[in-house]
mmCIF file of the C-alpha atoms, coordinates in Angstrom:
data_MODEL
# 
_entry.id   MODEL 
# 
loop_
_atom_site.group_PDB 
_atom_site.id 
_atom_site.type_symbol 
_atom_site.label_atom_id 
_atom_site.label_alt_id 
_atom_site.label_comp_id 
_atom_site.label_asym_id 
_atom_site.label_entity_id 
_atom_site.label_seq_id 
_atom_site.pdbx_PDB_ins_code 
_atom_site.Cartn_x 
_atom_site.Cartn_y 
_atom_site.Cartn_z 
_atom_site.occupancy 
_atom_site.B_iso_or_equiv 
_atom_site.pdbx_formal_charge 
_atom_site.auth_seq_id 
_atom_site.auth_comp_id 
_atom_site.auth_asym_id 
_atom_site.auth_atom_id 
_atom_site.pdbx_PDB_model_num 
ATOM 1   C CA . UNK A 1 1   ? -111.255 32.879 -63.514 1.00 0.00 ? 1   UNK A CA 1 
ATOM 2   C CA . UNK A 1 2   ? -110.372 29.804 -61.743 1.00 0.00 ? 2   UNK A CA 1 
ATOM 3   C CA . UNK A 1 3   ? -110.246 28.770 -57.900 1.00 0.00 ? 3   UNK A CA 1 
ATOM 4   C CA . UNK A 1 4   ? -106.607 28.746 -56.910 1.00 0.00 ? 4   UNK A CA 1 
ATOM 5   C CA . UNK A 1 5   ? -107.976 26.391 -54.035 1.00 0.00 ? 5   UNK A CA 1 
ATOM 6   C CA . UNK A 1 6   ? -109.406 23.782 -56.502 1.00 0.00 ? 6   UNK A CA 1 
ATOM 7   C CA . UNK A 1 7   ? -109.083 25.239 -60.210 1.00 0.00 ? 7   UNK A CA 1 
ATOM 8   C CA . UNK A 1 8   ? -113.024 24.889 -60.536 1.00 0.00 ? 8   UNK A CA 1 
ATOM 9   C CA . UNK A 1 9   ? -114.533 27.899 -62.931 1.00 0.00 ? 9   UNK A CA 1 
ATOM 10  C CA . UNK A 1 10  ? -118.116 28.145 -60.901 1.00 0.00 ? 10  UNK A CA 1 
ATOM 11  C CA . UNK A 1 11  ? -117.135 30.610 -58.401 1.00 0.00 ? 11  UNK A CA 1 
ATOM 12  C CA . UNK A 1 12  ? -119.081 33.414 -56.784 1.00 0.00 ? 12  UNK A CA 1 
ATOM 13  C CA . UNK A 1 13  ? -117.942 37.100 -56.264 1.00 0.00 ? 13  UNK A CA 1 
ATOM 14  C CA . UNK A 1 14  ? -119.882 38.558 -53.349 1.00 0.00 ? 14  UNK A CA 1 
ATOM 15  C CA . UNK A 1 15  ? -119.530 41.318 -50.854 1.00 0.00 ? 15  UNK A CA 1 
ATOM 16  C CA . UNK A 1 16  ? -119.117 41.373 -47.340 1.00 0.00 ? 16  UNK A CA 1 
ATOM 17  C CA . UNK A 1 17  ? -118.263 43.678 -44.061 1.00 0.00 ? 17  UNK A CA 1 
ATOM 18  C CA . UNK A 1 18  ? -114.907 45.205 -44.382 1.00 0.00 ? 18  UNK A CA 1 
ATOM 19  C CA . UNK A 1 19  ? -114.610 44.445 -47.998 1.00 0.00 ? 19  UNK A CA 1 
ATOM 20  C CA . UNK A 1 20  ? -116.940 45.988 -50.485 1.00 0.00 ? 20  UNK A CA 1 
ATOM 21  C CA . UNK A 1 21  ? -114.445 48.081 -52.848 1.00 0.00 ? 21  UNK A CA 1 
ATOM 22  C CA . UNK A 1 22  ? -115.162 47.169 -56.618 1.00 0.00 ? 22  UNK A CA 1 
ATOM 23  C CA . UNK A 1 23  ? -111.074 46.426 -56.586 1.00 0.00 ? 23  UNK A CA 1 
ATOM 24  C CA . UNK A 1 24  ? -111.133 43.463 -54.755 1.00 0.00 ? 24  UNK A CA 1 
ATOM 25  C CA . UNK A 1 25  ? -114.466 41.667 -54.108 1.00 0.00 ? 25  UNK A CA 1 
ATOM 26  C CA . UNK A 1 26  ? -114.519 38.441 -52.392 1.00 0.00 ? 26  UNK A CA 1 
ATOM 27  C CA . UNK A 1 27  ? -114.948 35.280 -54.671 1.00 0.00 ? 27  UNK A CA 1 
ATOM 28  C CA . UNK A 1 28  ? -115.808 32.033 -53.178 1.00 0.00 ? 28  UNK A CA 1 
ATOM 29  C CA . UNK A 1 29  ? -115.781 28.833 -54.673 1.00 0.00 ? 29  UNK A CA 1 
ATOM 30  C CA . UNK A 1 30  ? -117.525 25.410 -54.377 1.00 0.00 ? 30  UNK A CA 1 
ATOM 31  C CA . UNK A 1 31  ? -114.992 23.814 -52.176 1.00 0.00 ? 31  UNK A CA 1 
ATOM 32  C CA . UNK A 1 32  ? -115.018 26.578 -49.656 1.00 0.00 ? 32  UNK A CA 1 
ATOM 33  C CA . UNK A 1 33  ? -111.848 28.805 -50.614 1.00 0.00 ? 33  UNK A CA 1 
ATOM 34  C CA . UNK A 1 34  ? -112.702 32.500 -50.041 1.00 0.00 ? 34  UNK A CA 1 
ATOM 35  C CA . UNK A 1 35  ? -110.225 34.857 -51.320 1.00 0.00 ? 35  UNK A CA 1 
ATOM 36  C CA . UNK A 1 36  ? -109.485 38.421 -52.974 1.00 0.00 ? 36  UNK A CA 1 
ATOM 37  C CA . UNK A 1 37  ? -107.151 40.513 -55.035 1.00 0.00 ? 37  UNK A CA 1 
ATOM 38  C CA . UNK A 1 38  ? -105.334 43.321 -53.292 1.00 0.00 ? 38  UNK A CA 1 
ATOM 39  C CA . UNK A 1 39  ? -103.944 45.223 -56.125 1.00 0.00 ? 39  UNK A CA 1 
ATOM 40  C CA . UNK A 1 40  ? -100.228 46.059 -55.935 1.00 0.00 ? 40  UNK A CA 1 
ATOM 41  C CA . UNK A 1 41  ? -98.269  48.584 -57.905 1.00 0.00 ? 41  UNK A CA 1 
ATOM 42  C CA . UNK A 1 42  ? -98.865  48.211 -61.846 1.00 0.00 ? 42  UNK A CA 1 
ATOM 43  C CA . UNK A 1 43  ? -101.074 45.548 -62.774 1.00 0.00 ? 43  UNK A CA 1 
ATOM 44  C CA . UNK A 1 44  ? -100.115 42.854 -60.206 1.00 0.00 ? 44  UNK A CA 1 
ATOM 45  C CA . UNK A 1 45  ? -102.099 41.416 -57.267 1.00 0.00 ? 45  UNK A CA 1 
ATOM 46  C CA . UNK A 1 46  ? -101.983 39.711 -54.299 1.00 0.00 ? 46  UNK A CA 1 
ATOM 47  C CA . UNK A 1 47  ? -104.110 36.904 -53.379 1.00 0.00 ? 47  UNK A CA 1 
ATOM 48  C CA . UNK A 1 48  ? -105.465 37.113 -49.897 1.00 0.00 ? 48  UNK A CA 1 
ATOM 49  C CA . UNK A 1 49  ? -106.894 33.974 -48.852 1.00 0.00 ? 49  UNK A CA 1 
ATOM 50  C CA . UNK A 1 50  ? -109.662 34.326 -46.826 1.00 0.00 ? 50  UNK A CA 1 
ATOM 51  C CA . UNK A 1 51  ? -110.863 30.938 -45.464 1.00 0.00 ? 51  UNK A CA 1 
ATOM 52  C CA . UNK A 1 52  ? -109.398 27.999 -46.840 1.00 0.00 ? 52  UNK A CA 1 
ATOM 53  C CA . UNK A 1 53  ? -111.413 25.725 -48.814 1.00 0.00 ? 53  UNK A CA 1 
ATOM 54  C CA . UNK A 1 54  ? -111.246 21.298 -48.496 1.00 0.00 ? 54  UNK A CA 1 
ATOM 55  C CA . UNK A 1 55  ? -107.859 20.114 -49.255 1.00 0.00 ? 55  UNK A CA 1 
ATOM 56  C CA . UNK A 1 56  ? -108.255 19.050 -52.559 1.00 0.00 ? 56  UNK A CA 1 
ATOM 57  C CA . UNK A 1 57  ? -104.191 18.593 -53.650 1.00 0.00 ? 57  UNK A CA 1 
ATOM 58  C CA . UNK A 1 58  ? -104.154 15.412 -50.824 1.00 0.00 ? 58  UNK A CA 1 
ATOM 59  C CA . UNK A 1 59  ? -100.707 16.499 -49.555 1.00 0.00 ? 59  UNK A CA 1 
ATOM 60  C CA . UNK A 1 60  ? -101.100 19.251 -47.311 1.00 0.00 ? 60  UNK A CA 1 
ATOM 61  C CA . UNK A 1 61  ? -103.344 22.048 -45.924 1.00 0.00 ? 61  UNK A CA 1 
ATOM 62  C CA . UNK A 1 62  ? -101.688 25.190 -47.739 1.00 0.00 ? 62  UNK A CA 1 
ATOM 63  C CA . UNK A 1 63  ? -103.496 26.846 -50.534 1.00 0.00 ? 63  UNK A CA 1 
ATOM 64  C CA . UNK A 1 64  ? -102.288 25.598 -54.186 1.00 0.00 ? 64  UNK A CA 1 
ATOM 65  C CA . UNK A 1 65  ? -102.108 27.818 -56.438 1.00 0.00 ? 65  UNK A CA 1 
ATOM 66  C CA . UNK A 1 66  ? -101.460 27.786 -60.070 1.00 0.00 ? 66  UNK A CA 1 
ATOM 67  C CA . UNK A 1 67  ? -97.936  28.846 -61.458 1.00 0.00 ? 67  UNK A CA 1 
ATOM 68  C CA . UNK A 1 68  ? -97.159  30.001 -64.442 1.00 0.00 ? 68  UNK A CA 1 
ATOM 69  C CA . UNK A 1 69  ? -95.295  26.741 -65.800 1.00 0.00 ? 69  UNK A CA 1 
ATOM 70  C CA . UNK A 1 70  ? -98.358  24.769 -65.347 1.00 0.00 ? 70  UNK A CA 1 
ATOM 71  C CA . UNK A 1 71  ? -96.677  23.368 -61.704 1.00 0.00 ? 71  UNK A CA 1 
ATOM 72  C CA . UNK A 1 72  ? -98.185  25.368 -58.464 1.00 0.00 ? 72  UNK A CA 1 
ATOM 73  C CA . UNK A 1 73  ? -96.946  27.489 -55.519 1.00 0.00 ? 73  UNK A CA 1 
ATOM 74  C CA . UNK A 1 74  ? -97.708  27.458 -51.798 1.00 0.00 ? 74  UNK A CA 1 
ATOM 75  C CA . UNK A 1 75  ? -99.091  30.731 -50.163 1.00 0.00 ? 75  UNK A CA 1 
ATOM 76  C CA . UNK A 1 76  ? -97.262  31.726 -46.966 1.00 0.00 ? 76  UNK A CA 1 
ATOM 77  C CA . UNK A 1 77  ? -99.632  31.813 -44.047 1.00 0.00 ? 77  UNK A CA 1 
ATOM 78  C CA . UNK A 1 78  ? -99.598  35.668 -42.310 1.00 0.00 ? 78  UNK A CA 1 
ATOM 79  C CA . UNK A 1 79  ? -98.499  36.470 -38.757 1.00 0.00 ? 79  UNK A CA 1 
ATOM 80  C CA . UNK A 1 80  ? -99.153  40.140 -37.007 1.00 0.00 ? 80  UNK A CA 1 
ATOM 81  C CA . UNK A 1 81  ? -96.041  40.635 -34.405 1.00 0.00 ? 81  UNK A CA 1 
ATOM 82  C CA . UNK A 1 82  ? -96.833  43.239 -32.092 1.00 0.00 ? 82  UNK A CA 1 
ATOM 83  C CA . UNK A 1 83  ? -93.442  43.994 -29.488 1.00 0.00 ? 83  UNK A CA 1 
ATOM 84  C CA . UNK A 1 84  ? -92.256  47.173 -28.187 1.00 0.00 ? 84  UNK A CA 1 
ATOM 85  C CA . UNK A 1 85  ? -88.598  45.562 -27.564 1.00 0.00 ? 85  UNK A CA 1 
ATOM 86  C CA . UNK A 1 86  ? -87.195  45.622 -30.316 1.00 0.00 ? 86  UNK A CA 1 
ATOM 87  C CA . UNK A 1 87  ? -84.414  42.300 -29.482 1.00 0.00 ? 87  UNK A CA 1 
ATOM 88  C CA . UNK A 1 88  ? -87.392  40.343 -29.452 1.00 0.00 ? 88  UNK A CA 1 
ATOM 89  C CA . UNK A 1 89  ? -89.622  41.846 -32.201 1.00 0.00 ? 89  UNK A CA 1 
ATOM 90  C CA . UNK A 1 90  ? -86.403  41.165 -34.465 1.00 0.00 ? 90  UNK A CA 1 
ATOM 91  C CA . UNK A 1 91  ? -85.726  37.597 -32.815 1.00 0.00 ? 91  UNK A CA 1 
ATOM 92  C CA . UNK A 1 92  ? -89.872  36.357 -33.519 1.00 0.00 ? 92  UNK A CA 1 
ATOM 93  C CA . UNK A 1 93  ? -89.734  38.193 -36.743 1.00 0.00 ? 93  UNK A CA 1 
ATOM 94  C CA . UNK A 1 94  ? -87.007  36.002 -37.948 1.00 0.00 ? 94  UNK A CA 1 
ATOM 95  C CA . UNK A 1 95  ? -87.810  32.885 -36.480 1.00 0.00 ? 95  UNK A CA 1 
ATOM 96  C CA . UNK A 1 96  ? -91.279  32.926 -37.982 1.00 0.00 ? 96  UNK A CA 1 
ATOM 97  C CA . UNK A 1 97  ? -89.759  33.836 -41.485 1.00 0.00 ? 97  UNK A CA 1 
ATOM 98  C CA . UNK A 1 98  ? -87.701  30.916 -41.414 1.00 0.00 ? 98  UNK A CA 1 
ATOM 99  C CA . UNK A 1 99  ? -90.814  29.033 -40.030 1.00 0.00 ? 99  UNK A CA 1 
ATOM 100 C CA . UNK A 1 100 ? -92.386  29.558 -43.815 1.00 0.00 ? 100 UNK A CA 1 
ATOM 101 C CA . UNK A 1 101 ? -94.248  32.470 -42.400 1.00 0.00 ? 101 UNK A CA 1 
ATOM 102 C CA . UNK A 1 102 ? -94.858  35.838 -43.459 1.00 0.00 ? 102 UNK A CA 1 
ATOM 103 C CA . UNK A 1 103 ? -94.581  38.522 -41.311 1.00 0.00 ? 103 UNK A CA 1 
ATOM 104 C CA . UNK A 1 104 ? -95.853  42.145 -39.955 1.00 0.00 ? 104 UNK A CA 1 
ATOM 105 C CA . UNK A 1 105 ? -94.245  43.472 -36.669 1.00 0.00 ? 105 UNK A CA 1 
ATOM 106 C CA . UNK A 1 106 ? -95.361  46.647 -35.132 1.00 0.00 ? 106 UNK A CA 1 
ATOM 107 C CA . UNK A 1 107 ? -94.735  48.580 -31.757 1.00 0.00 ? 107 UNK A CA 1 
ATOM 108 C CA . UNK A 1 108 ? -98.160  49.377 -30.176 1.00 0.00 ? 108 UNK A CA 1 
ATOM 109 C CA . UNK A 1 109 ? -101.124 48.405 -29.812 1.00 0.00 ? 109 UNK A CA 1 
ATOM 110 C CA . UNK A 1 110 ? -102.202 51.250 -31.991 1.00 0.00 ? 110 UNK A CA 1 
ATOM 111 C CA . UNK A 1 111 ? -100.521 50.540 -34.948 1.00 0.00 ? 111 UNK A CA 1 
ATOM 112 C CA . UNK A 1 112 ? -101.533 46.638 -34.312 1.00 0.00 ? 112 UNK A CA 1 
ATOM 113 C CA . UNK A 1 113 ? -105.427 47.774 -34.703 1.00 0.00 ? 113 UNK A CA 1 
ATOM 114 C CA . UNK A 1 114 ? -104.627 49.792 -37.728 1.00 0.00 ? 114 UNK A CA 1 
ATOM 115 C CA . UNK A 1 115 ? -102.704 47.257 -39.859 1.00 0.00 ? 115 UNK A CA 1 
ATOM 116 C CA . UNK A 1 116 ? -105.642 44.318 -38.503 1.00 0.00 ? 116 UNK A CA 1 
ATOM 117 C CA . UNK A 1 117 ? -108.163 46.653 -40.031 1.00 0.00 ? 117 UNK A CA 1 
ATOM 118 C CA . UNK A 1 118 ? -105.771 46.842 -43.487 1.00 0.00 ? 118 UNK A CA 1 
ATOM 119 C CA . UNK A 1 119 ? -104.998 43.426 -43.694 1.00 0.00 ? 119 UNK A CA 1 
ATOM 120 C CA . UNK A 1 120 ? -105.800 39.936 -42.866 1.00 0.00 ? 120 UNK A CA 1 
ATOM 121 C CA . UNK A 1 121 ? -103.682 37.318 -41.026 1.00 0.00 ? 121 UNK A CA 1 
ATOM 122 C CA . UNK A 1 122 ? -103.826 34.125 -39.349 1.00 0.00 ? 122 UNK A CA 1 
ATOM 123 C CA . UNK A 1 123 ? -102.607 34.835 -36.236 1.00 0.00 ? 123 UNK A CA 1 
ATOM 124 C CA . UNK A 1 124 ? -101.684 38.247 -33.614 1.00 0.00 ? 124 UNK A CA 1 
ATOM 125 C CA . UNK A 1 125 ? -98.751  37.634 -30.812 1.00 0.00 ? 125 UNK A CA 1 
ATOM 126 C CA . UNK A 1 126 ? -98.912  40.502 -29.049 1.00 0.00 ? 126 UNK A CA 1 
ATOM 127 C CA . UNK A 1 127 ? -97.241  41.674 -26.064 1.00 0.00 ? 127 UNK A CA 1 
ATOM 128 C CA . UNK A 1 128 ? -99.056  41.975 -23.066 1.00 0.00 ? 128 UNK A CA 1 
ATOM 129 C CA . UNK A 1 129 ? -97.908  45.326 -21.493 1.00 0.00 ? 129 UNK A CA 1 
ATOM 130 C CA . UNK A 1 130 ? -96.875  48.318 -24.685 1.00 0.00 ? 130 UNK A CA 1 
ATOM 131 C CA . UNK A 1 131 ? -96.915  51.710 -25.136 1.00 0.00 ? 131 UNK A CA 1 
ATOM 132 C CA . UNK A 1 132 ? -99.994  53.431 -26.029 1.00 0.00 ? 132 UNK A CA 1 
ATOM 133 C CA . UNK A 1 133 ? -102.394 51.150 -26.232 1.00 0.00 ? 133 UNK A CA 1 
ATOM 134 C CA . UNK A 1 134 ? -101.468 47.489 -24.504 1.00 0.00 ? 134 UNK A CA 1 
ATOM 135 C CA . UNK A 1 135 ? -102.145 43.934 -25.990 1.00 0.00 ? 135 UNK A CA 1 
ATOM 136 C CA . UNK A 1 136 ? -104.896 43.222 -24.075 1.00 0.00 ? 136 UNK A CA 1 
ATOM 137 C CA . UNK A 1 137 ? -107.058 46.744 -25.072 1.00 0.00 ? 137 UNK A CA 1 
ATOM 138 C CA . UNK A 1 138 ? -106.118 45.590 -28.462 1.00 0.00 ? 138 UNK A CA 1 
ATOM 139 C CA . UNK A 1 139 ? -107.657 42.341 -28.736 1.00 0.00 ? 139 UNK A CA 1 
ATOM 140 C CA . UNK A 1 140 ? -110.554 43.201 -27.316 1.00 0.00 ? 140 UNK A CA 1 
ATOM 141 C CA . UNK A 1 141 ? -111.236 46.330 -29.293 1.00 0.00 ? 141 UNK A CA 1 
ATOM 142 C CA . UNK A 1 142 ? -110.643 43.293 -31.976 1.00 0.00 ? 142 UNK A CA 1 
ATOM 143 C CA . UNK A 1 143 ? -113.398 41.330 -30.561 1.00 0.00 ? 143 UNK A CA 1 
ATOM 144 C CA . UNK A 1 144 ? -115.561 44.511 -30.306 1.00 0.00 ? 144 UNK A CA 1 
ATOM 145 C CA . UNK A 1 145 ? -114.775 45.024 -34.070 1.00 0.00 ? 145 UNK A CA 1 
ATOM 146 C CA . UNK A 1 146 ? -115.765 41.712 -34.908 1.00 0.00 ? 146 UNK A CA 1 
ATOM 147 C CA . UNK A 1 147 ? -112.217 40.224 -35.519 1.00 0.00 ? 147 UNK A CA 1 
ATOM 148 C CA . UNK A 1 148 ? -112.068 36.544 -34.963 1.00 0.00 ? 148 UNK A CA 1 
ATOM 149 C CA . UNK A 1 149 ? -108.147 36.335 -35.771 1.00 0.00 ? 149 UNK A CA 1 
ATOM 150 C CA . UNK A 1 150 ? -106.868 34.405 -33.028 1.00 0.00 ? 150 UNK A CA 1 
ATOM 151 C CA . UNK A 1 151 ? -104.523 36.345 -30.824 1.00 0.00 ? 151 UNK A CA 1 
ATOM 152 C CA . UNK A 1 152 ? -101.640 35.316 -28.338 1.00 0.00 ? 152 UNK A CA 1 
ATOM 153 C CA . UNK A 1 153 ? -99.977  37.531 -25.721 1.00 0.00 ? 153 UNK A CA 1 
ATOM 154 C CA . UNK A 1 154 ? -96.697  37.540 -24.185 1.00 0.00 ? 154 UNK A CA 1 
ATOM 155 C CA . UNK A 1 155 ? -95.714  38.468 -21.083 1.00 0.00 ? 155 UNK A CA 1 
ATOM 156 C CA . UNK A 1 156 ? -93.209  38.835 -18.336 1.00 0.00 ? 156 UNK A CA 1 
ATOM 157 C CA . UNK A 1 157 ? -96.054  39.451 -15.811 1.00 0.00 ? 157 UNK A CA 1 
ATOM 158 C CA . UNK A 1 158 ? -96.701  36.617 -13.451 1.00 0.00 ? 158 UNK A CA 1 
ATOM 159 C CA . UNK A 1 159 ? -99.352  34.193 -13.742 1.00 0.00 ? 159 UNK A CA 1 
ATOM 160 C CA . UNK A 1 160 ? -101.488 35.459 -10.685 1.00 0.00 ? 160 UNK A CA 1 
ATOM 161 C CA . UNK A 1 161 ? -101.433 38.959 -11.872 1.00 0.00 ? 161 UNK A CA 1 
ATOM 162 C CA . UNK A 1 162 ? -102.770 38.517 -15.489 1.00 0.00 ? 162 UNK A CA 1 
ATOM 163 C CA . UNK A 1 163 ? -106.064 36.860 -14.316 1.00 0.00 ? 163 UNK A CA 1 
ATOM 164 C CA . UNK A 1 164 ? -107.915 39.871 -15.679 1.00 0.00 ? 164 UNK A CA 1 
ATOM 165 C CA . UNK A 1 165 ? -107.082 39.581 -19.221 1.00 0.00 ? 165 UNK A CA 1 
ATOM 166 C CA . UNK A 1 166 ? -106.640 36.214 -19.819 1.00 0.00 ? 166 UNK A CA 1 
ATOM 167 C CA . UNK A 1 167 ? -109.930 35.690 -21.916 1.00 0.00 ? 167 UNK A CA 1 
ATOM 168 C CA . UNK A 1 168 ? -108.535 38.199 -24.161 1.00 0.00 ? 168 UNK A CA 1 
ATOM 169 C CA . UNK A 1 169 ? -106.099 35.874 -25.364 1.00 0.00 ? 169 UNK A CA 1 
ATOM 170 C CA . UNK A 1 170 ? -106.394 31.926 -26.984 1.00 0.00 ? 170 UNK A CA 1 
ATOM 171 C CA . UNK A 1 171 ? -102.965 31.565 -24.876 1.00 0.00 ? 171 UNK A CA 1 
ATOM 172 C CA . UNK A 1 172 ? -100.674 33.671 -23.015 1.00 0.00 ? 172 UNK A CA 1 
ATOM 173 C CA . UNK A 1 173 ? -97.038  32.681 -23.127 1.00 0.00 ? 173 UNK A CA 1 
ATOM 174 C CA . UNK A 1 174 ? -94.637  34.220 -20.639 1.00 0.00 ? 174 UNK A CA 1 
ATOM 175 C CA . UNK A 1 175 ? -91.118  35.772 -20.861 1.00 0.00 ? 175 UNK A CA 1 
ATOM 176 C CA . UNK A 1 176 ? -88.556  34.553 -21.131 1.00 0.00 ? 176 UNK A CA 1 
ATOM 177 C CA . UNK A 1 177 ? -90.618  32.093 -23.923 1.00 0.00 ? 177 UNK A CA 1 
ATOM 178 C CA . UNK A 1 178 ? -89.401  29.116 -25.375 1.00 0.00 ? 178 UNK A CA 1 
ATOM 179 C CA . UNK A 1 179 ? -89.501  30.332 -29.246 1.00 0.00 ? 179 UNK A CA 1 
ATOM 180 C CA . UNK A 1 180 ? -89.493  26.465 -30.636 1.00 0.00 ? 180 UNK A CA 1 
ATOM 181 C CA . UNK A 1 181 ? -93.230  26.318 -28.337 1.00 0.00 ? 181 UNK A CA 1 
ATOM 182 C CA . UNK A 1 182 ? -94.762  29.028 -29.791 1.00 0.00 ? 182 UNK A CA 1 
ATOM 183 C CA . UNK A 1 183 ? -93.849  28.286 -33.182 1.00 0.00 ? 183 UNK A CA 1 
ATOM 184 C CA . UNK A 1 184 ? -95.108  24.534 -32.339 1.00 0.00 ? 184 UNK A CA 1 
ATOM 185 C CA . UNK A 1 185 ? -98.175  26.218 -31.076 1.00 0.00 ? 185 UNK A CA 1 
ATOM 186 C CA . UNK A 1 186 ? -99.146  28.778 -34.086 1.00 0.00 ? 186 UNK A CA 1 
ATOM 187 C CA . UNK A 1 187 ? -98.513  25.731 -36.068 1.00 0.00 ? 187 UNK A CA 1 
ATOM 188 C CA . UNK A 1 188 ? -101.364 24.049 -34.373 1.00 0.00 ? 188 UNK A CA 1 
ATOM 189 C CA . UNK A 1 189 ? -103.692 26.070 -34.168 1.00 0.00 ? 189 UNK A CA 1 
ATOM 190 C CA . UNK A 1 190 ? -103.229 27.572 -38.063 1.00 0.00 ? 190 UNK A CA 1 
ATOM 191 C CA . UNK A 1 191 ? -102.241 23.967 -39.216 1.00 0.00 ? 191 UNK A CA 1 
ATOM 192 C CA . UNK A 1 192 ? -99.554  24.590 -41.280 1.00 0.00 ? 192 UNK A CA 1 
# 
């Protein structure tokens, strides 16, 4: 097996919290690229980059990984969406896709906390105020959980009365948001 990161052959498989099933231990590699298999149906996989390792390709950050024709491919980077209206669950949804991104959207808090503890992704937007469980409950059960995804509300609450929660977030963008920010934004702070 090679690193799909740098295609060295000295890698180490290891386990860690969260992920200790026999189906897809975590390798890690010289350069720093963690990753693991999810299996799929049949005999095909996922790879589920972990940490990125150094840049070793010199002409961008994604991960490289090997194709079959000997040329690579580009892994998509993973964003949680977590909106109770649906017009704007639908609008970030698509916007991110077109972004290069790929994308989970939700309705609750609830389900938000039970695909984070399925899955892995790069970023959370979240908004603030949802039905059964809110954004801010969510990200800090997160915290509690040891989750160190970074997570970004949205809100239509005014600035003075989201003081409370506003350490539960990296940034808080309010409603009506300018979509071409965020995006700008996530970019950052993932570097795309």
């Amino acid at each position: 097996m090679k690193c799909p990161n740098c295609q060295n052959k000295k890698i180490d498989v290891y386990e860690a919290r969260g992920y200790t099933s026999k189906e897809s231990p975590i390798k890690e590699c010289d350069c720093g690229h963690v990753w693991r298999f999810i299996p799929l149906e049949g005999d095909k996989k996922r790879i589920d980059i972990i940490r990125q390792g150094k840049d070793v390709t010199g002409s961008d950050k994604k991960c490289r990984l090997p194709a079959k024709d000997g040329g690579s491919i580009t892994m998509s980077k993973r964003i949680l969406i977590a909106e109770d209206e649906q017009a704007t669950r639908e609008v970030l949804t698509k916007l991110a896709t077109v972004r290069g991104y790929e994308v989970t959207a939700v309705t609750n808090g609830v389900d938000l906390l039970r695909v984070v503890a399925a899955e892995r992704f790069d970023v959370v937007i979240t908004d603030l105020k949802m039905a059964d469980l809110d954004g801010a409950s969510a990200a800090n059960i997160m915290k509690l959980q040891g989750d160190i995804t970074p997570v970004i509300a949205l809100t239509g609450v005014s600035e003075h009365n989201i003081h409370r929660v506003k350490d539960s977030f990296i940034k808080i963008f309010h409603k009506p948001i300018i979509v071409s920010k965020l995006f700008d934004y996530i970019d950052t702070l993932i570097e795309k």
